[in-house]
C-alpha positions as CSV (number, residue, x, y, z in Angstrom):
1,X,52.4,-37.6,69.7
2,X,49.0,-38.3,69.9
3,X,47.2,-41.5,67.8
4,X,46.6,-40.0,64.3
5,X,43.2,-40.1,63.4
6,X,43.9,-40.6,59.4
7,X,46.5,-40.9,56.9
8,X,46.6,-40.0,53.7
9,X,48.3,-36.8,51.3
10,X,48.3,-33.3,50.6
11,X,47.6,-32.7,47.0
12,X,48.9,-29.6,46.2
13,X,49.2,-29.2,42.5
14,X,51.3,-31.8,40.8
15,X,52.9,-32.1,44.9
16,X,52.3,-34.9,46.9
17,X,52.6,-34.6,50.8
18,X,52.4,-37.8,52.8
19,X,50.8,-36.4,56.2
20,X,49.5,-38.0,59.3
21,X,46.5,-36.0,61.0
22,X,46.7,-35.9,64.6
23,X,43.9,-33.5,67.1
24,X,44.9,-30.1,67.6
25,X,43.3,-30.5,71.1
26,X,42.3,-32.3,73.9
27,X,39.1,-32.6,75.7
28,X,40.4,-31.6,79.5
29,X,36.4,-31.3,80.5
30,X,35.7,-33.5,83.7
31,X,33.0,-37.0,82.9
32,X,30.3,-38.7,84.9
33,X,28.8,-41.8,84.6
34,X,25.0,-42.0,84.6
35,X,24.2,-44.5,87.9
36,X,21.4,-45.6,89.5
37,X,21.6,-43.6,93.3
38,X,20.7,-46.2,95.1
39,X,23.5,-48.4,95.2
40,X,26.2,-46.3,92.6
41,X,25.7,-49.2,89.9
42,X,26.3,-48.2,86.2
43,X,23.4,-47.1,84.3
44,X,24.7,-48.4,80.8
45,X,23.1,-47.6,77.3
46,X,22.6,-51.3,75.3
47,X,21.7,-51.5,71.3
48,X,18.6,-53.6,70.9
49,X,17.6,-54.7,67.7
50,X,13.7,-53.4,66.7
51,X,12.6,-56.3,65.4
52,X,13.6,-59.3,67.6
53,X,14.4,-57.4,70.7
54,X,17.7,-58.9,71.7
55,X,21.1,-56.9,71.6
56,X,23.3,-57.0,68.7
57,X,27.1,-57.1,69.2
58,X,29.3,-54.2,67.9
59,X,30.7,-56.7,65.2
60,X,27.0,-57.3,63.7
61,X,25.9,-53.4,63.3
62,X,26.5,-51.8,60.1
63,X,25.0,-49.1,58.0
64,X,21.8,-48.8,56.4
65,X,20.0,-46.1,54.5
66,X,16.0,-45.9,54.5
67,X,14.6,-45.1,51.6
68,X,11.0,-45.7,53.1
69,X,9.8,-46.6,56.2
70,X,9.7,-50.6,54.6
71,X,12.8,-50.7,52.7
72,X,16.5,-50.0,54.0
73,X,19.7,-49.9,51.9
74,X,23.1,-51.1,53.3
75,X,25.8,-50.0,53.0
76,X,29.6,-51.3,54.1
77,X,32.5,-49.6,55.1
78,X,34.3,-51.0,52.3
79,X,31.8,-49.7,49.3
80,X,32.2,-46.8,51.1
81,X,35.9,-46.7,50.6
82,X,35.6,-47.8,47.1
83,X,33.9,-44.9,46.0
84,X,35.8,-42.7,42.9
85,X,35.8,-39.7,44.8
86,X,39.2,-37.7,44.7
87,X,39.6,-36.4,48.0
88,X,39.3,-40.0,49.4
89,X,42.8,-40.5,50.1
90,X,44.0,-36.9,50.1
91,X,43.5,-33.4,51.4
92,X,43.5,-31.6,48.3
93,X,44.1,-27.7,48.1
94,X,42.1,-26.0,45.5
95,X,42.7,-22.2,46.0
96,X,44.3,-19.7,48.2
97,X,42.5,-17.0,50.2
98,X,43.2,-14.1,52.3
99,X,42.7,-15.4,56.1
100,X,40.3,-12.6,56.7
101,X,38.0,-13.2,54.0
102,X,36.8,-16.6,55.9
103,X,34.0,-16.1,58.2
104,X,35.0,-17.3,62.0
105,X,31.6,-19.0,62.0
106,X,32.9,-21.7,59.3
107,X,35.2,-22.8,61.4
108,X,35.2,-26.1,63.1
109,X,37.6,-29.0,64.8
110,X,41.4,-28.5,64.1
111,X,43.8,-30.8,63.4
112,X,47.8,-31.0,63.3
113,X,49.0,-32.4,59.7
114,X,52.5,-34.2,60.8
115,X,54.5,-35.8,58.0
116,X,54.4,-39.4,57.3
117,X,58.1,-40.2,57.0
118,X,61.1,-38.8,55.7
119,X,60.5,-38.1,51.9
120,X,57.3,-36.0,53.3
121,X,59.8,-33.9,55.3
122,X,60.7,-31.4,52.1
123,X,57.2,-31.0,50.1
124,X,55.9,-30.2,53.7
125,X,58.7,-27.4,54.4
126,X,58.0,-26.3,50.4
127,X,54.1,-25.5,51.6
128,X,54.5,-24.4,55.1
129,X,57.2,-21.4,53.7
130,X,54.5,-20.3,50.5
131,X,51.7,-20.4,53.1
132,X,54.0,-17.9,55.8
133,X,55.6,-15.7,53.3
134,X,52.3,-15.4,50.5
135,X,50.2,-14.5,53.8
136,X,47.9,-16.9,52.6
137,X,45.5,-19.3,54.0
138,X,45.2,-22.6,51.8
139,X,41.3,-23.8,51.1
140,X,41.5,-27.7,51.1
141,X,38.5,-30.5,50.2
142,X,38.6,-34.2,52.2
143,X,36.6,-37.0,52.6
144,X,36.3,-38.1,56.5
145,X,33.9,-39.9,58.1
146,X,31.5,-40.6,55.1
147,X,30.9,-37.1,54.0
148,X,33.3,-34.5,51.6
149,X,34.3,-31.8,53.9
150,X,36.0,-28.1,53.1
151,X,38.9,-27.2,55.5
152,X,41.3,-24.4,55.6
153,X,45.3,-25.3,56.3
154,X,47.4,-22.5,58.0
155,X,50.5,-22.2,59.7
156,X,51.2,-22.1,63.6
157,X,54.5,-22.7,65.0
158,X,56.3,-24.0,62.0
159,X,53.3,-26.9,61.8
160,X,50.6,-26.8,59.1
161,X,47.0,-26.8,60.5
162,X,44.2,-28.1,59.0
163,X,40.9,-26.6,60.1
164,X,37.3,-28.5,59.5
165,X,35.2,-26.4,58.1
166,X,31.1,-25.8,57.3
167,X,29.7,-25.6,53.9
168,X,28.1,-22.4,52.7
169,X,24.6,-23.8,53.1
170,X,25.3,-25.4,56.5
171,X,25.4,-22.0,58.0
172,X,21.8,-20.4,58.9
173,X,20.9,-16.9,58.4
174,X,20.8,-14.8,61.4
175,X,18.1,-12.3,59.2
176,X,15.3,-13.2,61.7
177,X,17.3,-12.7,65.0
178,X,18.8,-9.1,64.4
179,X,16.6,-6.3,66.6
180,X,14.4,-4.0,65.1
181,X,16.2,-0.3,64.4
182,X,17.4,1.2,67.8
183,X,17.9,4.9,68.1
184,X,21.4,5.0,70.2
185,X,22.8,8.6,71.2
186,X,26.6,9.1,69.6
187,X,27.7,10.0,73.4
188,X,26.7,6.2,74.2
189,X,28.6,4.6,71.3
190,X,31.6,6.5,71.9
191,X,31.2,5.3,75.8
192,X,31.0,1.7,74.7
193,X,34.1,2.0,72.7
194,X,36.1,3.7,75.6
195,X,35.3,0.3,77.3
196,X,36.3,-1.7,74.0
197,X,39.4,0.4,74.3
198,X,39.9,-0.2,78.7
199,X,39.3,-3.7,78.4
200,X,41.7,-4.2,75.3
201,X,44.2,-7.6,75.9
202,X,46.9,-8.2,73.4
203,X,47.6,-11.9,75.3
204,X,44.3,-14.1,76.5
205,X,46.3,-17.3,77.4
206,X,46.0,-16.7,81.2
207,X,42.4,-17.3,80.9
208,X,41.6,-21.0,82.3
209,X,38.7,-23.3,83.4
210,X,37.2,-22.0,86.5
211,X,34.4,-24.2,86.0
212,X,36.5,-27.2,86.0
213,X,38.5,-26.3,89.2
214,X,35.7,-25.9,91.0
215,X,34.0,-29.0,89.9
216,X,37.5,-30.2,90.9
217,X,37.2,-29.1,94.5
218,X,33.7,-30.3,94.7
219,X,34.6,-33.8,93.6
220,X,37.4,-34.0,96.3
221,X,35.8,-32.6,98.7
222,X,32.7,-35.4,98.2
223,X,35.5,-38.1,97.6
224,X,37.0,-36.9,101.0
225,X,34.1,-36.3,102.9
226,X,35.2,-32.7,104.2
227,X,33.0,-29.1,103.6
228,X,31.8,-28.3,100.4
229,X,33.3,-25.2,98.9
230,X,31.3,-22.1,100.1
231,X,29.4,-20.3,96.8
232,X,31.1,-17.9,95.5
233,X,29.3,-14.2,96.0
234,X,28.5,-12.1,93.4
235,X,26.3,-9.8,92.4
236,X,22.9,-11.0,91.7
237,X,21.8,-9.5,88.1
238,X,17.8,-9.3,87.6
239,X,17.0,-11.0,84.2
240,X,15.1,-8.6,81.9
241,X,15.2,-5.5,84.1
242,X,15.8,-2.1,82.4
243,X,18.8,-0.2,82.8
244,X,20.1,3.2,82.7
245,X,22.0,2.2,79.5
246,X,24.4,5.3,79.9
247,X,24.5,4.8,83.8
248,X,25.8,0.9,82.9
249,X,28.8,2.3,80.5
250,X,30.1,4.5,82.7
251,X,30.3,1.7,85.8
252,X,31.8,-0.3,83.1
253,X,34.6,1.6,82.4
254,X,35.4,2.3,85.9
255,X,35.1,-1.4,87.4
256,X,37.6,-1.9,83.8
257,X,40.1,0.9,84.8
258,X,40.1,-0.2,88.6
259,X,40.9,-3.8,87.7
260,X,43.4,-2.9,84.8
261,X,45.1,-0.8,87.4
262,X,45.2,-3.4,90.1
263,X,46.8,-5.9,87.5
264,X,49.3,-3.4,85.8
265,X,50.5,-2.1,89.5
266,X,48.9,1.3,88.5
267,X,47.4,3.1,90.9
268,X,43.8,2.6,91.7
269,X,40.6,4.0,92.9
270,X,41.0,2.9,97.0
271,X,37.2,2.1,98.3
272,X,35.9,1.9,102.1
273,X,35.3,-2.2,102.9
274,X,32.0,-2.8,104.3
275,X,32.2,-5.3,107.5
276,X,31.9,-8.9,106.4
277,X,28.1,-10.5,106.1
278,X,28.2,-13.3,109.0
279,X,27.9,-16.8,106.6
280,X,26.0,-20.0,108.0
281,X,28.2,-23.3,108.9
282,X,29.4,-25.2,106.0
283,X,27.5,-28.3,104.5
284,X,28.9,-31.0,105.8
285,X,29.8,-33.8,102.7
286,X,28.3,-36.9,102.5
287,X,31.2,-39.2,101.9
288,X,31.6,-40.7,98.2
289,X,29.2,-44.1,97.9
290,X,30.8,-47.2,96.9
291,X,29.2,-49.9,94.2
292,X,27.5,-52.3,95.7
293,X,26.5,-55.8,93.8
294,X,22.4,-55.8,93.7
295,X,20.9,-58.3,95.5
296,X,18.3,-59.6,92.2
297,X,21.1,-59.8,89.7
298,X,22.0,-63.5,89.9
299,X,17.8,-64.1,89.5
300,X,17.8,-61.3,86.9
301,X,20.8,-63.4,85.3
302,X,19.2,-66.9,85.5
303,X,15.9,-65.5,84.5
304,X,17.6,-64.3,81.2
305,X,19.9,-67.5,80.3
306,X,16.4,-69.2,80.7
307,X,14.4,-67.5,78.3
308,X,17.6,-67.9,75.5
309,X,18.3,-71.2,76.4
310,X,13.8,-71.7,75.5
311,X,14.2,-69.1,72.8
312,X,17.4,-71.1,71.1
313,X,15.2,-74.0,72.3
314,X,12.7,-73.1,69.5
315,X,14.6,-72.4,66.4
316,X,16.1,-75.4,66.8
317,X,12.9,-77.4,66.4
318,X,11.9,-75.1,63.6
């Protein structure tokens, strides 16, 4: 089981659920380092004080507020934890909604709520069965991270979920973006929903990253210093051109049926294969560069334990 991330309760009326809340996923995205290209050393980002210039240590860094651009409040982590606010130390439910009343657009980071030992284990098992037999989604408020939050808690595989979500006034109002009134023939609307209709799925887990595998191939293939993978060909789309609106919808619906059909085993439209476009050599990769000590750091080094040493130097006298 992944680390949990916070411990605390459920409050669900006068029950109290001992939970530990763990992610509900996993960041599988591939990370680079920002370096400088000359020699592949680590471009690092450092946290400089404003006023004297030097960097502060994660131990020394705190909160503040600013009330003007003179005057800043702090704050710790421990009056923050102090504060009488309910939902501090629990993730308490205050209604129950129909799941398709919420707006998908509310919805935020998800979270697995496990139980935090054995006497959690029945008020857990109590909830879970309301939420799956009620057909009911729970709407919960918890503190995390300095702010009050709203989150919805639901069911999947026999494990409650606790979804973050946005307040009301955090979502903006999309009366500014919508088009000015179209007139659309009832022929084309019906067309569109024939392709709704072709392109229907009832499972969408076989979808994966395609990015990410072929960032993966590019990486190895730099790593290894072999070819770089070819480009993939596709058709180029002009951005902004007009189309035959009517012209597109039908094309879609046939490129739909042909590829449902060559998925299903169905039978499917058979088309004449144009001879192969001759392709230029591959780039050749440069092999992966390896991080090489700068010549100036020790001077860059000395040159800095100087200028403490005169600095420290200084405030002893004063």
């Amino acid at each position: 089981m992944p680390r949990p991330l916070w411990t605390g309760a459920i409050s669900f009326g006068l029950v109290t659920i001992p939970i530990k809340v763990v992610s509900a996923t996993e960041d599988r995205s591939i990370h680079f380092h920002q370096v400088h290209l000359e020699d592949m050393g680590r471009v690092r980002t450092r946290k400089v004080c404003s006023i004297d210039d030097e960097v502060v240590p994660q131990e020394e860094i705190g909160k503040g507020y600013e009330l003007t651009r003179d005057e800043v409040v702090p704050v710790t982590d421990e009056e923050l934890g102090e504060m009488p606010l309910p939902t501090a130390k629990a993730i308490e439910i205050v209604a129950f909604v129909d799941a398709d009343s919420i707006d998908p657009i509310r919805i935020s980071d998800s979270y697995f709520l496990a139980i935090d030992g054995r006497v959690a284990a029945r008020p857990y098992t109590l909830l879970r069965k309301a939420l799956e037999r009620s057909d009911k989604v729970a709407i919960a408020k918890f503190a995390w991270h300095n702010r009050e939050r709203l989150g919805l808690l639901r069911v999947r595989d026999d494990a409650i979920v606790l979804h973050a979500m946005r307040w009301p006034d955090e979502i903006r109002s999309p009366e500014s973006l919508k088009p000015k009134d179209v007139d659309l023939d009832e022929e084309e609307i019906e067309r569109a929903i024939q392709l709704t209709d072709t392109m229907a799925l009832d499972d969408i887990s076989g979808f994966r990253d395609e990015y990410r595998d072929a960032l993966e191939e590019l990486i190895e293939a730099k790593a290894e210093g072999t070819d770089l993978p070819e480009p993939a060909e596709g058709e180029e789309r002009e951005s902004g051109k007009v189309v035959d609106l009517m012209a597109a919808l039908n094309a879609s619906v046939k490129a739909a049926r042909e590829s449902r059909g060559k998925h299903s085993g169905q039978d499917a439209t058979v088309h004449t294969m144009q001879p192969r476009k001759k392709t230029t050599p591959k780039k050749k990769a440069a092999p992966a560069r390896k991080t090489t000590t700068k010549t100036t750091a020790g001077k860059r080094t000395a040159k800095k334990t100087t200028t403490k040493k005169t600095a420290a130097g200084k405030r002893s006298a004063s």
